[in-house]
ZAMARGU-4260 file (C-alpha; in steps of 0.2 Angstrom, whole numbers, plus 5000, padded with zeros to 4 digits):
<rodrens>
0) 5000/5000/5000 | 5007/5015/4995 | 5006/5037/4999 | 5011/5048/4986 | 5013/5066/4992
5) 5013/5078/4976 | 5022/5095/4981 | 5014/5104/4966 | 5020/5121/4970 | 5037/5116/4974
10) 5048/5122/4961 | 5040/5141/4966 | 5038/5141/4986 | 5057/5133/4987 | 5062/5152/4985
15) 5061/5161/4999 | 5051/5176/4999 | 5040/5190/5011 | 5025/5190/5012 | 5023/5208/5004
20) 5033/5200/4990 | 5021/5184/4987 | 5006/5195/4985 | 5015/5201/4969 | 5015/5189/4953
25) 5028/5176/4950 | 5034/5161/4938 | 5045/5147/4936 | 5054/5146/4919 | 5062/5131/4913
30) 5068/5133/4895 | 5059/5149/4892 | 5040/5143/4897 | 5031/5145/4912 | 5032/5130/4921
35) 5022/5134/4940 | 5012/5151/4943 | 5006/5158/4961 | 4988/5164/4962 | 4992/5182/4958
40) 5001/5179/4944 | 4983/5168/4938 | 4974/5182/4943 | 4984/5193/4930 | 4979/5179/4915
45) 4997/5172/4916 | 4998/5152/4912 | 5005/5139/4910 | 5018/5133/4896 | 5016/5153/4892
50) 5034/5162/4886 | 5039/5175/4898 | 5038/5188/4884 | 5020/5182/4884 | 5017/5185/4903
55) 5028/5199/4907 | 5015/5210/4894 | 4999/5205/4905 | 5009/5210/4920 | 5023/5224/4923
60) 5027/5219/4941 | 5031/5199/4936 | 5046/5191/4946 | 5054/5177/4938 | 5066/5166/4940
65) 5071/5149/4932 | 5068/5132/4940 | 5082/5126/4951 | 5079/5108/4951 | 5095/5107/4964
70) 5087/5116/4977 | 5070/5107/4973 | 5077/5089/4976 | 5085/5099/4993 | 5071/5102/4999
75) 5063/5084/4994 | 5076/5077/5004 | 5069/5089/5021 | 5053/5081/5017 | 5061/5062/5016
80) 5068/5066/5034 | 5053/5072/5041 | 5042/5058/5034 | 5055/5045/5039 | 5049/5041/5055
85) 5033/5034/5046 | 5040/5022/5036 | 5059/5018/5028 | 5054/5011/5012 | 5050/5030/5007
90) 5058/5038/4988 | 5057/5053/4980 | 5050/5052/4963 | 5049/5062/4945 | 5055/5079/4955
95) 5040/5086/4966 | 5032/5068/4972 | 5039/5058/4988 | 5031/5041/4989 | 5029/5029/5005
100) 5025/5013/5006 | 5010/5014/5024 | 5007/4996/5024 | 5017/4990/5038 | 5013/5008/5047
105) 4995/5005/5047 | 4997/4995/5064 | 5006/5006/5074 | 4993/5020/5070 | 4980/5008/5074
110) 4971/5016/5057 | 4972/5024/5043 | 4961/5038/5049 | 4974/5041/5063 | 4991/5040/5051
115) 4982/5053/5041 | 4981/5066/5054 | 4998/5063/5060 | 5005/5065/5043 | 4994/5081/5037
120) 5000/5088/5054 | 5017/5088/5050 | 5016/5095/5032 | 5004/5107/5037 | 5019/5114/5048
125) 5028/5114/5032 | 5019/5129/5024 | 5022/5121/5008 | 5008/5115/4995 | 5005/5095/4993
130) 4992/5083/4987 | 4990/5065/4995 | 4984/5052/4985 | 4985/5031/4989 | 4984/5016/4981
135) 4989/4997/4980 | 5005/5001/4970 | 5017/5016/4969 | 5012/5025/4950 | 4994/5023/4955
140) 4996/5032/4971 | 5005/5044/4963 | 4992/5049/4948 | 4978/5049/4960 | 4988/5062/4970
145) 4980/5072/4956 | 4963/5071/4961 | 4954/5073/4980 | 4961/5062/4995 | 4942/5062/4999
150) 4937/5054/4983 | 4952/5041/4984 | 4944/5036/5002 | 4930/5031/4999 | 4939/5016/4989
155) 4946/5010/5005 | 4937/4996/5014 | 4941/5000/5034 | 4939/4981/5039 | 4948/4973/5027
160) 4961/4987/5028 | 4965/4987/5010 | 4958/4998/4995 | 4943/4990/4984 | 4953/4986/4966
165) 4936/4989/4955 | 4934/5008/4963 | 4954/5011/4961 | 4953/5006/4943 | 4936/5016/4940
170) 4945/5032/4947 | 4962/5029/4937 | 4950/5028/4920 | 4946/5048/4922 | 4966/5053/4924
175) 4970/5064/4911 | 4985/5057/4899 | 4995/5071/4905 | 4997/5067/4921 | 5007/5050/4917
180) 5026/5050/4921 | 5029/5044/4905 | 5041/5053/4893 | 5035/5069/4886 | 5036/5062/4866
185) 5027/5047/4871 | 5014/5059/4880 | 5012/5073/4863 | 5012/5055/4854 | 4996/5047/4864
190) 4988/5063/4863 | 4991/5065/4844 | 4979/5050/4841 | 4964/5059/4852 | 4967/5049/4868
195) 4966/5060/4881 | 4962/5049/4896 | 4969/5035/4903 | 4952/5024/4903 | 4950/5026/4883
200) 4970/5021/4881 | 4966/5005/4891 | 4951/5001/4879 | 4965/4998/4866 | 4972/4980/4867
205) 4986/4974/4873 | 4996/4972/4858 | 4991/4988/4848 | 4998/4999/4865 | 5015/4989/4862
210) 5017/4993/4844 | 5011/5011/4844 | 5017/5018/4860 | 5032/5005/4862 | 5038/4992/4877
215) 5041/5007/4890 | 5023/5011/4890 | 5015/4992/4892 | 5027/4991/4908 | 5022/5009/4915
220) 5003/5002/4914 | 5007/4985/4918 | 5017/4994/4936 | 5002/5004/4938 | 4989/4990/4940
225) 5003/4979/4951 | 5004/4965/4938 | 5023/4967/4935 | 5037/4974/4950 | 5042/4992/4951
230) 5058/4991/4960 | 5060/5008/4971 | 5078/5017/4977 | 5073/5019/4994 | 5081/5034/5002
235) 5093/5035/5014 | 5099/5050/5025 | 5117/5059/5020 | 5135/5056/5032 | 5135/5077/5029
240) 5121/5095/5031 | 5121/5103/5017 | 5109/5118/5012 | 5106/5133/5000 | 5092/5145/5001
245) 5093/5159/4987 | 5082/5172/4988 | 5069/5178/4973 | 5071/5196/4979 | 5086/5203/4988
250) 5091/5205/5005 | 5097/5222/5011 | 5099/5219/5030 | 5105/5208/5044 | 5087/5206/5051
255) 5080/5201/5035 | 5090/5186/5035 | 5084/5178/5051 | 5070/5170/5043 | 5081/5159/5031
260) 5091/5157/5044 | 5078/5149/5057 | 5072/5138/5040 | 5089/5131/5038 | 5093/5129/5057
265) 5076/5121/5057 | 5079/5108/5044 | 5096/5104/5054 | 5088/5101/5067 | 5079/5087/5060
270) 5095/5081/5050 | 5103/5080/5066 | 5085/5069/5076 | 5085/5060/5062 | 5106/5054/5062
275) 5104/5053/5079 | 5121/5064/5077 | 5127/5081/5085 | 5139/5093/5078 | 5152/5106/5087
280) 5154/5118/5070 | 5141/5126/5058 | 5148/5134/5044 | 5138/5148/5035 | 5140/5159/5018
285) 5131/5174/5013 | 5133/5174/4994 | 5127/5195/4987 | 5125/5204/4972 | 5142/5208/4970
290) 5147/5191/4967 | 5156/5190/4986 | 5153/5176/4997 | 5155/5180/5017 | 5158/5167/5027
295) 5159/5163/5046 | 5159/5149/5058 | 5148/5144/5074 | 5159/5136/5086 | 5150/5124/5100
300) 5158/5117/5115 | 5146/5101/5119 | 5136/5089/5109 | 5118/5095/5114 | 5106/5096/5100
305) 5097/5113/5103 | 5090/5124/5087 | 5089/5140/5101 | 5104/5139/5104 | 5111/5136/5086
310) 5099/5153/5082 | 5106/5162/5093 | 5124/5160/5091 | 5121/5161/5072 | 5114/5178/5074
315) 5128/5185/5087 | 5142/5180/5074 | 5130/5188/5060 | 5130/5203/5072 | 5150/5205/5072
320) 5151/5205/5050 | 5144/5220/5039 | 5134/5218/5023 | 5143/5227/5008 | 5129/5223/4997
325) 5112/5216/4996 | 5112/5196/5000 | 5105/5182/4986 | 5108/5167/4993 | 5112/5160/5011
330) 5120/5141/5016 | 5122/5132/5029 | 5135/5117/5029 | 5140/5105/5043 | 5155/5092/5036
335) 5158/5083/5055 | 5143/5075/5063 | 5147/5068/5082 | 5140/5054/5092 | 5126/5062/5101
340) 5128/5059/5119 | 5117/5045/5127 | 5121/5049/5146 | 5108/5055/5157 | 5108/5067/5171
345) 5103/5066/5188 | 5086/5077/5193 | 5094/5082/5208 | 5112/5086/5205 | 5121/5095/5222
350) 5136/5100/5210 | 5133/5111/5195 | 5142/5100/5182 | 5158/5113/5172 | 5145/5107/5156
355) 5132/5117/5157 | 5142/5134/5155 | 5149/5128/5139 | 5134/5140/5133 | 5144/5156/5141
360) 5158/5151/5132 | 5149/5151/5117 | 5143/5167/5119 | 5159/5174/5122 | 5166/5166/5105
365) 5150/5172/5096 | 5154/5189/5101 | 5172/5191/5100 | 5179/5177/5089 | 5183/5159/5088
370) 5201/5161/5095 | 5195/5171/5111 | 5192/5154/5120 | 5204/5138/5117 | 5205/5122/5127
375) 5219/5113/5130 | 5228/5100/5121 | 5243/5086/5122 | 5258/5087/5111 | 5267/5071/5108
380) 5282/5080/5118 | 5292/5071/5134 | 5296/5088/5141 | 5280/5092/5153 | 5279/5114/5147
385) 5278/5109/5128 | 5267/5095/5131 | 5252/5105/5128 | 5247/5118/5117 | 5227/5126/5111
390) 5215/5119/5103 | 5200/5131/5095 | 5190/5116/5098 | 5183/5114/5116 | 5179/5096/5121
395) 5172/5093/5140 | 5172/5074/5141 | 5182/5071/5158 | 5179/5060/5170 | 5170/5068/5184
400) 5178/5067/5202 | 5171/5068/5220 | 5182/5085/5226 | 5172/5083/5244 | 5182/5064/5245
405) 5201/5068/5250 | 5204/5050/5247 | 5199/5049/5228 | 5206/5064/5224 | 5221/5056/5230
410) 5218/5040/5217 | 5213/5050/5202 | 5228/5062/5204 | 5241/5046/5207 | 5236/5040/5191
415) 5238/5054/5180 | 5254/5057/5173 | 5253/5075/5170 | 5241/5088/5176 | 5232/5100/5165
420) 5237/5117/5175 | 5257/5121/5171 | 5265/5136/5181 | 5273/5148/5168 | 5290/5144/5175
425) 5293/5131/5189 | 5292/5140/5207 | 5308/5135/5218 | 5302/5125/5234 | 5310/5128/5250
430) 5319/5112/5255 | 5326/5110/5277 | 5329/5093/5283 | 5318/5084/5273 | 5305/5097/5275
435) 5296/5104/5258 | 5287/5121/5262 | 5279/5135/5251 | 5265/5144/5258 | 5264/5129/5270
440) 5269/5112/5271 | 5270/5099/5257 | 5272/5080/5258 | 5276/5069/5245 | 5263/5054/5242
445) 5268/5047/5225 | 5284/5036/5217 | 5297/5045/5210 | 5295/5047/5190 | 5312/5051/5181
450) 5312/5063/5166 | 5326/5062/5155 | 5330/5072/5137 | 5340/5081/5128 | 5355/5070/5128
455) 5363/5078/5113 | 5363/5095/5119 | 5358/5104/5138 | 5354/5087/5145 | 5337/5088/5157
460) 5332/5074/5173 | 5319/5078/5181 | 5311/5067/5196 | 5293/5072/5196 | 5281/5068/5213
465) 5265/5070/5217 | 5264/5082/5233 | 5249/5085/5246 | 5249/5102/5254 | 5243/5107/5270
470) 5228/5115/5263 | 5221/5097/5254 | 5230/5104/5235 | 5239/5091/5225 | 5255/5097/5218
475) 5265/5092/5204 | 5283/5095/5209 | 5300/5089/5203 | 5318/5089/5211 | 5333/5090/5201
480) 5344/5079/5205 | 5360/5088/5203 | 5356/5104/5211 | 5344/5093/5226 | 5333/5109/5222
485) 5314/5107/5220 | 5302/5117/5210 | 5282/5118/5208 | 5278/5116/5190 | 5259/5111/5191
490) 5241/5109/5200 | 5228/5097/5200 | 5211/5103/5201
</rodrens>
């Protein structure tokens, strides 16, 4: 049992306009004929398969603009995601159709009726144009799609859960030839011999259809009444976000493009639910009239998946750049998806956990560049002050440890090699009969670890320890053995 959804509008509503700017007429061109019209632009006596000369002398305010069949199959792909939780075996089809297969769905919606709802719910959200139509294969679906949902319902039989073959067929005879996905030659052709629907082409034989119309037009009719296989590319969801909006009339300022922005946050969003997937970088360019493209980046520190947030990071890095001229076109890419993170959180949580800052340190990069906050990094260097460096990248996945339990502090520090925190330069520690002070009493509570480089030129050896001061710190200090001094080089947290 299949669901064809027919975006009839598509190739029009794709580009994003005001609504100032959609009461005014506009077309679709593809090779110089009008190929979709809004209601003003019908209103002004513009039609169909008119040439834009034609049109543009009924009507001195026409926008134009011709059909980007990229940005169509983009947004099909939106629509793919948002449908996918109703059934996998779902395809996109001929350029404006998306087609599902409901059969296996029916149960968990308990009914047709129920699916129905759910799913003109969630396109309704969509502010796009669609048809739905139904039927035991995937082509008849799709022509039916043409007609009322309400007339294709009263074809299906509630008990038996499955559509009523004679009432499909009856409906399917009054289809107009120039619905069928066929090719366009083959359609001219069928129509040059005075057939115009599909019930008077199936009063022909068998036999005649193969040798007038050729092979490809028996197998489209045998696929439509399900007595030959109509193999399907199921879709599947991209490894990578990427997504263009361009813009039918231009955008002069920064607040004008918060409404693309929210649609393309939006539909990452749902990529990212989808993939199950989070992402610490969005990367976004502003492509304007003078042929420039502006690009700048939206760092984030964790792997929560939050559109608010996403919007209003986006919009405090716009905030920082200038527009030198009016905006087309706006994209929104995201190469490195994460594993979204599966822990859960206590509901009551005495100690405020270092994560749920990381949105102040977005801010703050947001407002004054990606380089104004770094975390920390290891470099695959022995010698302890070169062994880290800065990383534009912030990461907070360390292992959480109980700072009210002296003792296991003491365990996690032992085994750590090296801390995080390194002094600028090592502080000399005063050393008096086996006494350690500065700014109180340290005792050592670790093994010695011996650090030795450099042997081809100023040779260092270090002997690193783990030291307890009065106060409950752990320090990381080091004697050397030639000069019995010691010295402070770093704190554990």
């Amino acid at each position: 049992m299949w669901l064809a959804i027919h975006f009839n509008q598509l190739p029009l509503e794709i580009f994003s306009t005001s609504a100032i700017e959609q009461k005014k007429p506009q077309v679709i061109l593809q090779n110089n004929r009008i190929i979709c019209v809004n209601e003003s632009a019908v209103q002004c006596g513009i039609k169909l398969d008119q040439s834009i000369s034609t049109a543009l002398t009924l009507s001195s305010e026409l926008q134009f603009h011709e059909r980007n069949l990229s940005l169509e199959k983009q947004q099909l792909t939106n629509f793919a995601l948002i449908l996918y939780q109703y059934s996998p075996s779902l395809c996109i089809e001929n350029d404006r159709f998306l087609l599902i297969e409901i059969g296996r769905s029916l149960k968990l919606f308990t009914n047709l009726n129920n699916l129905l709802i759910s799913l003109q719910q969630v396109l309704d959200n969509e502010k796009y144009s669609y048809q739905i139509g139904m039927g035991n294969t995937a082509k008849c679906a799709e022509l039916l799609s043409y007609q009322s949902l309400k007339k294709t319902l009263l074809c299906w039989q509630d008990k038996l859960q499955s559509f009523d073959k004679k009432q499909l067929h009856k409906q399917l005879s009054s289809i107009s030839i120039k619905q069928l996905s066929t090719p366009t030659n083959m359609t001219k052709k069928i129509l040059s011999t005075g057939i115009r629907t599909l019930g008077e082409l199936e009063k022909l034989p068998g036999k005649s259809i193969s040798k007038r119309f050729g092979k490809t037009l028996t197998q489209y009719l045998l696929q439509l009444y399900g007595e030959l296989a109509d193999p399907k590319s199921y879709f599947i969801p991209e490894e990578r976000f990427s997504q263009k909006i361009e813009f039918i009339d231009v955008i002069h300022s920064q607040q004008g493009l918060l409404f693309p922005i929210k649609r393309l946050i939006k539909d990452l969003y749902r990529f990212l639910i989808v993939k199950q997937k989070s992402c610490h970088h969005l990367r976004w360019q502003l492509f304007d009239s003078n042929k420039n493209m502006l690009q700048f980046d939206v760092l984030l520190a964790n792997n929560e998946v939050n559109k608010n947030n996403f919007l209003e990071l986006s919009k405090l890095n716009l905030g920082r750049h200038k527009l030198d001229a009016p905006v087309e076109a706006i994209s929104l890419t995201v190469d490195q998806l994460n594993q979204l993170s599966t822990e859960t959180k206590s509901l009551i949580d005495d100690q405020q956990e270092f994560k749920s800052d990381t949105y102040f340190i977005d801010q703050i990069r947001a407002k004054l560049g990606i380089h104004s906050c770094n975390s920390i990094q290891q470099i695959s260097e022995h010698i302890p002050e070169l062994a880290t460096g800065q990383n534009i990248e912030l990461s907070f996945n360390s292992k959480k440890i109980n700072t009210t339990d002296k003792q296991s502090v003491k365990k996690a520090t032992t085994s750590l090699s090296h801390p995080t925190w390194l002094l600028e330069e090592p502080k000399p520690i005063n050393h008096y009969k086996n006494r350690l002070t500065w700014h109180g009493e340290l005792k050592i509570i670790s093994q010695r670890e011996r650090i030795t480089l450099n042997w081809w030129s100023k040779k260092i050896i270090r002997d690193y320890f783990l030291a307890e001061h009065d106060n409950g710190v752990i320090y990381w200090i080091f004697k050397e053995p030639i000069s019995k001094q010691y010295f402070i080089h770093g704190i554990y947290s």
